[in-house]
N, C-alpha and C positions, 0 to 999 in steps of 0.2 A: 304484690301484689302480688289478696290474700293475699290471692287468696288464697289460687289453689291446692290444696294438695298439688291437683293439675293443673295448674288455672292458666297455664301457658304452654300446655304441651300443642306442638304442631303437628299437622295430620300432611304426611309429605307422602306416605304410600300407604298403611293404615294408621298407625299413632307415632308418631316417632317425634321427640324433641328437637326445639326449637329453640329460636332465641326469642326473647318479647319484642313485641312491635310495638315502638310508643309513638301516639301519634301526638305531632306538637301543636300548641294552641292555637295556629294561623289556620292548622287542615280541619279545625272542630266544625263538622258540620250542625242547621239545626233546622228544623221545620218551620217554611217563612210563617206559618198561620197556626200558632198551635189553640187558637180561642177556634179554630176547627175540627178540634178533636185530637192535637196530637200531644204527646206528654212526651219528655225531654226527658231522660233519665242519666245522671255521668256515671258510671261505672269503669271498671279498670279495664284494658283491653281485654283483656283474653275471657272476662266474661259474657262479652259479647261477641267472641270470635265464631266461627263456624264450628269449631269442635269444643265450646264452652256450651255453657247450659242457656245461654242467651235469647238463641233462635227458638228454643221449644218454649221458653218465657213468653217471647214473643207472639208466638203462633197463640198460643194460649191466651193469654187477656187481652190479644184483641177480637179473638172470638165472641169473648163477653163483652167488651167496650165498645166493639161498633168504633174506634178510634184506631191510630197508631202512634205505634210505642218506639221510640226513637230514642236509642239507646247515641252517646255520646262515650267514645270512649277516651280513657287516657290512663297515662303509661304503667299507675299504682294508687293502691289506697291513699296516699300521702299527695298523690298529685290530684285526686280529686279535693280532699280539703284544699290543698293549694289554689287551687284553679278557682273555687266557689270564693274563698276568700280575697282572692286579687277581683274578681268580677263584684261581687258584696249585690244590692239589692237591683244591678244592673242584670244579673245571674239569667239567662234563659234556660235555666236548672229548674223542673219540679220536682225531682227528685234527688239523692245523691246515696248509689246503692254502691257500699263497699267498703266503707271505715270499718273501724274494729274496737272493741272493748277499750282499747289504749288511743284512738283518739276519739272519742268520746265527748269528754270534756273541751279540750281544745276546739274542737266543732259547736259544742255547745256555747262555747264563750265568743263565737260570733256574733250570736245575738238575730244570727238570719235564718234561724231554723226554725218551724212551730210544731207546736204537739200534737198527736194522734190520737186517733180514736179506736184505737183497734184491741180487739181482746184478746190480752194476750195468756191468760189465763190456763192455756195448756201448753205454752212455753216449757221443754225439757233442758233448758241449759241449768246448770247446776248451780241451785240457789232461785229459780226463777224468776220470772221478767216483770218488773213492775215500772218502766221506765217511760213518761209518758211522750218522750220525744223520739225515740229510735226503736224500730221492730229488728229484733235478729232474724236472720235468714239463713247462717248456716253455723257451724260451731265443727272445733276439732282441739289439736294441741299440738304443741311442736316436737318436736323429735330429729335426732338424728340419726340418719337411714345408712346403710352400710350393707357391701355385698357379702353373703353369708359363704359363698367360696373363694372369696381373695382374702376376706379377714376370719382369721378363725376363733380367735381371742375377743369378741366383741368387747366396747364400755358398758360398764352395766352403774355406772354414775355420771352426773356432768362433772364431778371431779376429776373423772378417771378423766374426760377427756380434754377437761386443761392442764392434768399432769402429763399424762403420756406425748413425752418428747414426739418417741417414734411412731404417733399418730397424724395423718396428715389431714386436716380439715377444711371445710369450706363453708363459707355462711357467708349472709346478705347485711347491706350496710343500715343500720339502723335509722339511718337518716332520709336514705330512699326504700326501704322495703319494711312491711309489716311484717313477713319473718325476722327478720333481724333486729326490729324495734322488742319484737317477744325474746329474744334472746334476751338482748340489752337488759328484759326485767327480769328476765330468770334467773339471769347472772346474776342481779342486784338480789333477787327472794335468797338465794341461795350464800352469797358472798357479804353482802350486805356492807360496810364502811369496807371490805377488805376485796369489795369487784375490781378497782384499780391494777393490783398485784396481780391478780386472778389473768383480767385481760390481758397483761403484760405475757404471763406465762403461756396462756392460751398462743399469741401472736408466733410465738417463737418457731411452733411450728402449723401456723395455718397458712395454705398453698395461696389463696387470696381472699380478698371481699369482695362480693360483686354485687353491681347495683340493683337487683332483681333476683327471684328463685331461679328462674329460665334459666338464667346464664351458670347460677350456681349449681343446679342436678344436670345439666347439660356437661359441665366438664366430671363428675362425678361419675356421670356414665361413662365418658371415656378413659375413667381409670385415672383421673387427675388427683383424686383424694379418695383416700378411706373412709372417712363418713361425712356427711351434707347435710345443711339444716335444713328440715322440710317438717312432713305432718307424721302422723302414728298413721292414718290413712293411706300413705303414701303408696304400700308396698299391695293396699290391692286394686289400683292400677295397673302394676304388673301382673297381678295375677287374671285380672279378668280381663285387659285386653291383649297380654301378652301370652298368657299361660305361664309366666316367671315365678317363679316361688322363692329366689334366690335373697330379691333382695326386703329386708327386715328394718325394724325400727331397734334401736338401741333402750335398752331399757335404763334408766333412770332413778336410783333407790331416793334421790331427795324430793321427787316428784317433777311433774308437770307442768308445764306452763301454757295455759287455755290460749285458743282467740274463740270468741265471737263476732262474726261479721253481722252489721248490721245498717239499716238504711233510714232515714231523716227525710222529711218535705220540708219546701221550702215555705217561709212567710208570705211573700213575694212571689209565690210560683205563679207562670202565666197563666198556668188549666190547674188551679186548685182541686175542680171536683174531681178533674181524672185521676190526679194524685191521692188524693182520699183512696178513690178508688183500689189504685196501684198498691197502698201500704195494707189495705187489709189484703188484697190478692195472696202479698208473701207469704202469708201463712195457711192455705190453701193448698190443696193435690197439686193444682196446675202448675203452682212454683217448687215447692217443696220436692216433689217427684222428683224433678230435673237434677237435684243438688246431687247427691251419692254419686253418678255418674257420667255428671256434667263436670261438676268444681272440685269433685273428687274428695268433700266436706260430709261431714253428718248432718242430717235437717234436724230442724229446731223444733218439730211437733210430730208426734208419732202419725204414722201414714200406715192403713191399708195394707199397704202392697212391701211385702217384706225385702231389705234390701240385700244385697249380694252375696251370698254366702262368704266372700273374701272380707266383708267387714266384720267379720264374727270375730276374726283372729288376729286383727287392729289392737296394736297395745294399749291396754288398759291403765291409768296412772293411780298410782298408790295413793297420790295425794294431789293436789290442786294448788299449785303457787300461783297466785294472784295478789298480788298491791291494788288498793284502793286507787278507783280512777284520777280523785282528788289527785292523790299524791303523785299518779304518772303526770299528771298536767305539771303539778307545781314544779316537779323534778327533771321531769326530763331533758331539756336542753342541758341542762349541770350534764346527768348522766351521761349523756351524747357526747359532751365535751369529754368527761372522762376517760370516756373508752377512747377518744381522739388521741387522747393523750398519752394514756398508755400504750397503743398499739403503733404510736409513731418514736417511742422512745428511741 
């Protein structure tokens, strides 16, 4: 989690990285009365954090709601399914803002989520949105970022960078991070029976895995690896709150590998109408705005207000690798195993 591009950066003197804060299930706070008005949303920490897009979310619909919005957080996209799952129709969840295209299905095979009503009808993610139980809220791709004055030779494939020995690497564990779960499938669109090897040779020279992005662009910035798995977005973060123009996205000749982050009501939720409410909000100014340079993501429906001129020059992918959601449901734990298994040989 994501999410985001930034979606954990800390604000220690103006932006400066951080490590994530995960809070564990005994600290989850929740609103004793929410048939009072208040809607319970789980999202990953740092969307709710003071320098995420959370507070301006917030400030915003409950302007409109005359309610409040009580954001729950926790430590990743993957701990939110977890969390809604071990709790099941007991959930004080009306919302769950933060999964992604890849778990999808597995959230939907709960069986404790219900469908929307919202139009989604000028949805920009490619291929458009016709899905009646999750609204997306933000969309980007992954990438790996690299500084353009230590490395001079960038990858300009994901091949290049599981051959190249003298490449040093870092990326998130697929099992706890939504970047790294996107790896896991980019590896597979690209490697396909032959990701096993692939991993193998990848490991040989990757500096670590870490449970989260935070931890992994955190040592990236101190010069721990050459390139980090993050977003195409990433690098105009530095541009517009740092003035950095150094550091780049790695181009990629076999393409891209999308997320979509997106959010679900519950069946079960204690304030249903607020939640109603809540999932069309997402696709509105008042959330949509926030995304660019809040989550450091592209919004999911064209806005007004034109964004950064630093996202103009955000790498563009030649192509879109994407697997069928089906099949990340059906495959993924095998896959997960796999890469276990190769990268502990």
């Amino acid at each position: 989690m994501n999410t985001l591009p930034f979606k954990t950066l800390f604000s220690t003197s103006l932006l400066t990285l951080g490590t994530a804060f995960v809070v564990s299930f005994s600290s989850l706070t929740f609103a004793e009365s929410p048939s009072n008005g208040t809607l319970n949303v789980y999202t990953y920490d740092s969307f709710s954090s003071d320098w995420g897009p959370g507070p301006k979310i917030k400030a915003n619909f409950e302007k409109e709601c005359a309610c409040e919005l009580n954001f729950v957080a926790l430590d990743s996209s993957v701990g939110i399914l977890s969390r809604v799952q071990l709790e099941g129709k007991s959930s004080q969840a009306d919302v769950l803002l933060g999964l992604d295209l890849n778990l999808m299905e597995a959230a939907r095979k709960t069986g404790l989520l219900a469908e929307h009503s919202v139009d989604t009808s000028k949805v920009t993610v490619p291929g458009g949105w016709t899905d009646t139980v999750f609204v997306p809220f933000d969309q980007g791709h992954f990438a790996f970022i690299y500084n353009s004055e230590t490395l001079e030779t960038p990858p300009t494939s994901l091949k290049e960078i599981v051959d190249n020995q003298n490449l040093r690497v870092i990326y998130q564990d697929p099992r706890t991070s939504t970047p790294g779960l996107g790896l896991l499938l980019w590896m597979k669109s690209v490697y396909g029976d032959d990701a096993a090897d692939a991993w193998e040779r990848l490991a040989s020279h990757t500096v670590t895995v870490t449970k989260g992005w935070s931890d992994a662009y955190g040592l990236f910035l101190k010069g721990e690896a050459d390139v980090v798995l993050s977003y195409t977005t990433s690098p105009a973060y530095h541009i517009v709150a740092e003035g950095e123009t150094k550091y780049q996205a790695a181009t990629a000749s076999e393409g891209l590998y999308p997320q979509v982050e997106v959010a679900a009501m519950l069946k079960d939720a204690p304030n249903p109408v607020l939640a109603k409410e809540f999932m069309a909000f997402i696709l509105q100014p008042g959330f949509q705005s926030t995304i660019a340079t809040g989550n450091w993501m592209l919004p999911v429906v064209e806005l007004d207000e034109k964004l950064p001129a630093a996202f103009n020059s955000a790498l563009k992918p030649t192509k879109n690798l994407v697997l069928p959601a089906k099949e990340v449901a059906m495959h993924r734990s095998a896959w997960i195993n796999e890469w276990l298994d190769a990268t502990t040989r």
